[in-house]
C-alpha positions as CSV (number, residue, x, y, z in Angstrom):
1,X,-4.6,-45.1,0.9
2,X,-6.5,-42.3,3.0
3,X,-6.6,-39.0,1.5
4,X,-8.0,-37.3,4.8
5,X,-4.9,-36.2,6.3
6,X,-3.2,-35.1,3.0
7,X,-6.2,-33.0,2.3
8,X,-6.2,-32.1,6.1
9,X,-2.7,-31.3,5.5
10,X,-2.8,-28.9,2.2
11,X,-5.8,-27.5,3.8
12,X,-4.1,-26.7,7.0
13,X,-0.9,-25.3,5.1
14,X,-3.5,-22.9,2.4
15,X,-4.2,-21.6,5.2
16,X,-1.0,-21.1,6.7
17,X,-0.1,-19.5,3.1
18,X,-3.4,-17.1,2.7
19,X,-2.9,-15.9,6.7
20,X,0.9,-15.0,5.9
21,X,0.1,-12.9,2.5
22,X,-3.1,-11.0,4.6
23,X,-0.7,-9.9,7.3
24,X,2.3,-8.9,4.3
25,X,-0.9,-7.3,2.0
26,X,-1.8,-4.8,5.7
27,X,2.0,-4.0,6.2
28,X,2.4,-3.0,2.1
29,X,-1.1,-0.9,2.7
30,X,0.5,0.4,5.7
31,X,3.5,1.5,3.8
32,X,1.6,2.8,1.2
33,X,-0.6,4.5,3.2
34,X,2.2,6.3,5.0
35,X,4.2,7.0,1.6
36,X,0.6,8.6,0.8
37,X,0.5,11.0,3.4
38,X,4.2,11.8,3.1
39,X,3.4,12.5,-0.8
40,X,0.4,14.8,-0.3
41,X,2.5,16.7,2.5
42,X,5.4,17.0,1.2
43,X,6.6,20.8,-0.3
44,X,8.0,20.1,-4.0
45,X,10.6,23.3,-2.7
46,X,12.2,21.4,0.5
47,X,13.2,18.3,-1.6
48,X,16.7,18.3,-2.1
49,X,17.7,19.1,-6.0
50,X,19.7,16.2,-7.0
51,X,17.9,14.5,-10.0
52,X,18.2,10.8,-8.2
53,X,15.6,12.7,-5.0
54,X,13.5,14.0,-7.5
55,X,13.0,10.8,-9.9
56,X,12.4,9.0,-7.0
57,X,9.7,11.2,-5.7
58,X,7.9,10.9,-9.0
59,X,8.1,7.2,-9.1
60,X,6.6,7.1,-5.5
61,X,3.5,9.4,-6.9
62,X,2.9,8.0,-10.0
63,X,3.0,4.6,-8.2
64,X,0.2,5.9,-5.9
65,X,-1.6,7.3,-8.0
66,X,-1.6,4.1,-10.1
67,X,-3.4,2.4,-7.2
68,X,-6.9,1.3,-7.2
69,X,-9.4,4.4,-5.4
70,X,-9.9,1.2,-3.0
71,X,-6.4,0.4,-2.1
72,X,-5.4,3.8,-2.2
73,X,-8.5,5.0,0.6
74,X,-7.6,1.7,2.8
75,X,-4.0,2.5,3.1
76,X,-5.3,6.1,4.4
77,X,-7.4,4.1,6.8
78,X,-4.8,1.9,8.0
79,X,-2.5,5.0,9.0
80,X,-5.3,7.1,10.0
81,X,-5.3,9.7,7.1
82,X,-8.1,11.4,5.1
83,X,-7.9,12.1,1.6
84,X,-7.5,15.5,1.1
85,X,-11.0,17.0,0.7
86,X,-10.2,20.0,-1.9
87,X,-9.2,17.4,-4.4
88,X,-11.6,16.4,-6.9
89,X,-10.1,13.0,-7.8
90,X,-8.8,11.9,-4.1
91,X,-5.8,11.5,-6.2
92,X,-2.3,12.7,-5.0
């Protein structure tokens, strides 16, 4: 029985696997990054006041917010954004 080509095989399709999450890990950090920006731009006083905008609004922050200081500062890069500067924690 030759192994080669199954290994050749599993190796070729790890790699297919690993290749497809990279490009879907950049396109959540570009989402992320973008929901970022919106977040730290947005003014709490133009939202709409129906409960359902604001609960969703605080899920998108505290979900943010719960990312790593490294995510976080890499979806910023990936859009193009600088953490605001006047904030101690480069939290949202």
């Amino acid at each position: 029985m030759h192994h080669g080509s199954i290994d050749d095989e599993a190796a070729i399709l790890l790699r297919e696997e690993v290749e497809m999450l990279m490009a879907e890990r950049e396109a959540l950090l570009r989402v992320a990054g973008a929901a970022a920006v919106l977040v730290a731009n947005l003014d709490e006083a133009s939202l709409p006041h129906e409960q359902d905008t604001i609960d969703a609004a605080e899920v998108l922050s505290e979900s943010l917010n719960a990312l790593s200081e490294d995510t976080l500062s890499e979806a910023l890069e990936i859009v193009q954004a600088e953490p605001d500067p006047r904030e101690d924690t480069g939290r949202l």
